[in-house]
C-alpha positions in Angstrom: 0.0 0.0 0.0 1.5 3.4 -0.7 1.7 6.5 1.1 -1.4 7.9 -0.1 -3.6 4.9 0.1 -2.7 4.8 3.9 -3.4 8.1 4.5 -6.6 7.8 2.8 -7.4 4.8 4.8 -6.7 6.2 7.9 -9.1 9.2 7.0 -12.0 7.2 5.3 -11.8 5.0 9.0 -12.0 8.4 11.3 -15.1 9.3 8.9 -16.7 6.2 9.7 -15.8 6.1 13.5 -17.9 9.1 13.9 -20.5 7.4 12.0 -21.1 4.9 14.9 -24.3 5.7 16.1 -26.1 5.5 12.6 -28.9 3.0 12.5 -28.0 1.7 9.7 -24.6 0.7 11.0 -25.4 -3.4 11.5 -26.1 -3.7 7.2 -23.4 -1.5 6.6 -21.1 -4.6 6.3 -22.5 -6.2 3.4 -23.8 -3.2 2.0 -20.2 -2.6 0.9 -18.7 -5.6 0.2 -21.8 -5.9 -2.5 -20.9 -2.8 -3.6 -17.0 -3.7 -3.4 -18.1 -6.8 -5.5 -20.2 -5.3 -8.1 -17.0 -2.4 -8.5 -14.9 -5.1 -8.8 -16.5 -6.9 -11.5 -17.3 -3.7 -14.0 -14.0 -2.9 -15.8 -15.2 0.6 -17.3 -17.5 1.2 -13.3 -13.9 0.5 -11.7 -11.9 2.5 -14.2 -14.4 5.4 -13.5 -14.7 5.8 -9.9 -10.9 5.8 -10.1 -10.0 7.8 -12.9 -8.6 11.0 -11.3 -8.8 13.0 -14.5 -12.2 13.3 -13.5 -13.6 15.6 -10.7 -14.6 14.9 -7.4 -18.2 15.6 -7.8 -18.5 13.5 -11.4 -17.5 10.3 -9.4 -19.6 11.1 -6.3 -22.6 11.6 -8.9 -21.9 8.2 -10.4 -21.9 6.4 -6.9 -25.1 8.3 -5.9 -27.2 7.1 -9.1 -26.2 3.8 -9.4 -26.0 2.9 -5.8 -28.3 5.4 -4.6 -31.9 3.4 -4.9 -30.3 -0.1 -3.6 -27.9 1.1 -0.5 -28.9 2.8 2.6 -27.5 6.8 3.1 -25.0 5.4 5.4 -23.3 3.3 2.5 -24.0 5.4 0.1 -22.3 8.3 1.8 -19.4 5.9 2.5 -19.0 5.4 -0.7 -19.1 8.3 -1.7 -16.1 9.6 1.0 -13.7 6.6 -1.2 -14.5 7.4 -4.8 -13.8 11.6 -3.6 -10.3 10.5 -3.0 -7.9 10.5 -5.9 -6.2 6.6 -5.9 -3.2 5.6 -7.3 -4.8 2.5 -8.9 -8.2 0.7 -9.0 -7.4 -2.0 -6.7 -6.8 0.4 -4.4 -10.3 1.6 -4.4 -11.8 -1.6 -4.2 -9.9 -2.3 -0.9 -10.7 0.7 0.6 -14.1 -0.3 0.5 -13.6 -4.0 1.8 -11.7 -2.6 4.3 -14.6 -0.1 5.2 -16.7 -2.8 5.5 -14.8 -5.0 7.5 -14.4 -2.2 10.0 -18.2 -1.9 10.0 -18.3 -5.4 10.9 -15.8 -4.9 13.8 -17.8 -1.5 15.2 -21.2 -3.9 15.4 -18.7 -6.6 17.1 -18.0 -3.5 19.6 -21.3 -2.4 20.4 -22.8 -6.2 20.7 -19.8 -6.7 23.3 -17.9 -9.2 21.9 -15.0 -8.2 19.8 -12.3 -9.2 21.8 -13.9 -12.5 20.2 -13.6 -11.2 16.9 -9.9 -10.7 17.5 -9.4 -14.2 19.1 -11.4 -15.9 16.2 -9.2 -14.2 13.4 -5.9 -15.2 15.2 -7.3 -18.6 15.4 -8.2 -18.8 11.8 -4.7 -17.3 10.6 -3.5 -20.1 12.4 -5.4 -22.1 10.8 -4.2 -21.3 7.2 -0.4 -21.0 8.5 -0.9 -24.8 9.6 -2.1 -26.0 6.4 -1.0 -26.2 3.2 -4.0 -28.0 1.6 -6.2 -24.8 3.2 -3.9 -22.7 2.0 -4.8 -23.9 -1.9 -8.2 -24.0 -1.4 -8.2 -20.4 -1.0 -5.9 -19.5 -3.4 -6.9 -22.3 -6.0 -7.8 -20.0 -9.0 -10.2 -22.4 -10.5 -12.2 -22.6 -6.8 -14.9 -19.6 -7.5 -15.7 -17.3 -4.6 -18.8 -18.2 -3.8 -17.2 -21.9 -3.1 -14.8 -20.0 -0.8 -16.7 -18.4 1.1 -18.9 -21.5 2.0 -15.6 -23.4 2.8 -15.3 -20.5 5.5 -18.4 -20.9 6.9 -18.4 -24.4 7.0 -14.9 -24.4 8.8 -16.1 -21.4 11.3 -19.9 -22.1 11.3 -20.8 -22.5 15.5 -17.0 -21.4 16.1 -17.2 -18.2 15.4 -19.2 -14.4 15.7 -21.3 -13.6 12.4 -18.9 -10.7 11.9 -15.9 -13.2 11.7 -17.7 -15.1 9.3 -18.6 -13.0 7.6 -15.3 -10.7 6.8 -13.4 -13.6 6.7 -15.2 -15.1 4.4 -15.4 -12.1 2.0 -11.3 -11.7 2.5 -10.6 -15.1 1.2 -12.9 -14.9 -1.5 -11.6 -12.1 -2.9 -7.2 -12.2 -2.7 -6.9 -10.9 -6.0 -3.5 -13.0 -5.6 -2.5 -11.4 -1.6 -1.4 -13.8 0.6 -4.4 -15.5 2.7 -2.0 -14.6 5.7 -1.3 -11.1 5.5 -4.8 -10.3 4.4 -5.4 -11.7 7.8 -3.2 -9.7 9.4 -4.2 -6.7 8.2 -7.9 -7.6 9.4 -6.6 -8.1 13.4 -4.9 -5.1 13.1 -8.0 -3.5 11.9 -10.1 -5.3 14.7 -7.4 -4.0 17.2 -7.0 -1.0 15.9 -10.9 -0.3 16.7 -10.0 0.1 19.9 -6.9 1.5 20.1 -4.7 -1.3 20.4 -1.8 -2.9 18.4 -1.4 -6.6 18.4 1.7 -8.0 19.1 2.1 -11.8 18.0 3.9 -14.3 20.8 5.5 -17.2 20.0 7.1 -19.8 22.5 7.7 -23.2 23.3 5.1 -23.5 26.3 1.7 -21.4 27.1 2.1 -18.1 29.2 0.9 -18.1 32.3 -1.6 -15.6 33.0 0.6 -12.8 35.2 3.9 -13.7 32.6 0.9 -12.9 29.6 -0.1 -9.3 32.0 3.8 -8.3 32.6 4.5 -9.3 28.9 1.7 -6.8 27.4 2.2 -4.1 29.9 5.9 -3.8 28.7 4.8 -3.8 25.4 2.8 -1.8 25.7 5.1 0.7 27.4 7.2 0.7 24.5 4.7 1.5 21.6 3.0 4.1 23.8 -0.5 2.4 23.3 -2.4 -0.9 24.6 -0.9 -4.0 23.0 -3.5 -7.2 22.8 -1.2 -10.7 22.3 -2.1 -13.6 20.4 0.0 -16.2 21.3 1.0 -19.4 19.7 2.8 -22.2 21.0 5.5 -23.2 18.9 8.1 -26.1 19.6 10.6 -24.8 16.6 11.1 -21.7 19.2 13.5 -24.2 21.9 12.9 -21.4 25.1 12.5 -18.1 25.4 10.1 -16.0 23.4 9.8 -14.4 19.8 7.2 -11.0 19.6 6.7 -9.1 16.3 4.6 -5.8 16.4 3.9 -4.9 13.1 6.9 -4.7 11.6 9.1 -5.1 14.2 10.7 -8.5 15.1 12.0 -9.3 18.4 13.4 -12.6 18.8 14.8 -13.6 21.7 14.5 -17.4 21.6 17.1 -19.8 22.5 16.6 -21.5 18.6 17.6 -18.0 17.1 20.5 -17.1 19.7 22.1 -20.9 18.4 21.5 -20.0 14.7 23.3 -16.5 15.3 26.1 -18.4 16.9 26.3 -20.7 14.3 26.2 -18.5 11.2 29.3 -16.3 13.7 31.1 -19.5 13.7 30.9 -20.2 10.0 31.3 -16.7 9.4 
């Protein structure tokens, strides 16, 4: 994502923060992933609502009467906010939107009480694909259709998981447009954690945390990036002792299995 998309993300998300109390909030979801669907499928609709040799207002006007008699005010108006924005390229539009409406999902999630569930069913999930490669070409199978996709999400989640998991999960791995079924899944717990103002740091060591080590652990995290950290932890016997965090970008391995590779690639060295 470039510079501009994220700082068009980033505004198109405060717009629909402050949006929260609309009563149209709980369709909002699939409002826009239908219309993220039907963009997505029209070559010369895409092209338009991106083009930014047109103005503003010509775009807005095209999302209005098309979308208009079939969407609620709230997703119209949503719309609208994206295809205002100039975009470096139409694929960049389209996930604005899905990202929109995944973030709609995630607000319901927080007003119903339970996204902390949210957050623990996407980690699960992402674990879930990690672990298996025969999952992992299902979903990226070209010749598998999206609607097939979808229902092999809900079939895996179906009673395990929150209609809003299902249901943005499901959209994401329908539609990779050749992403990785793991980062996309990323992106979305950052998003889910992100609703709340946290960052999600991702633990890996050789046996569970106990609860206080999981407390001390996040609180000195958290310390460090100035801002609430959730963990999702995974047990992992590859990391031998110790423990491995990544925030973001930021790696911080401090397991036993990486301090004997960095001696061994001293010694060779």
């Amino acid at each position: 994502m470039t510079r501009t998309s994220r700082e068009h993300a980033a505004a198109l998300r405060e717009r629909l923060d402050a949006r929260r109390g609309d009563a149209a909030l709980p369709g909002l979801a699939d409002e826009l992933f239908a219309a993220a669907d039907a963009i997505g499928g029209e070559l010369q609709l895409r092209a338009a609502l991106s083009d930014a040799g047109q103005p503003p207002e010509v775009r807005v006007a095209t999302v209005e009467s098309l979308f208009g008699p079939r969407l609620s005010a709230l997703a119209v108006q949503t719309l609208a906010d994206v295809v205002g924005l100039r975009w470096p390229e139409p694929t960049a539009l389209i996930e604005a939107i899905e990202s929109l409406a995944a973030q709609a999902a995630f607000l319901v999630a927080e007003q119903e009480g339970h996204l902390d569930a949210v957050e623990d069913e996407l980690f699960v999930f992402s674990r879930a694909v990690s672990g298996s490669a025969d999952l992992q070409m299902a979903l990226t199978d070209p010749s598998v259709g999206s609607p097939a996709k979808q229902a092999l999400v809900a079939s895996l989640l179906e009673g395990r998981a929150t209609a809003q998991t299902i249901r943005v999960v499901g959209h994401a791995m329908a539609t990779l447009r050749g992403r990785r079924a793991d980062t996309v899944l990323e992106d979305l717990m950052a998003l889910a954690a992100e609703q709340r103002g946290r960052a999600v740091a991702e633990v890996r060591v050789a046996q569970p945390l106990a609860p206080e080590q999981a407390q001390r652990l996040a609180a000195v995290l958290s310390r460090l990036h100035g801002r609430p950290i959730r963990l999702n932890v995974a047990v992992d016997p590859t990391v031998v002792g110790g423990v491995a965090v990544r925030v973001g970008s930021e790696v911080i391995d401090g397991t036993l299995a990486n301090r004997i590779d960095q001696a061994r690639r001293a010694l060779v060295g």
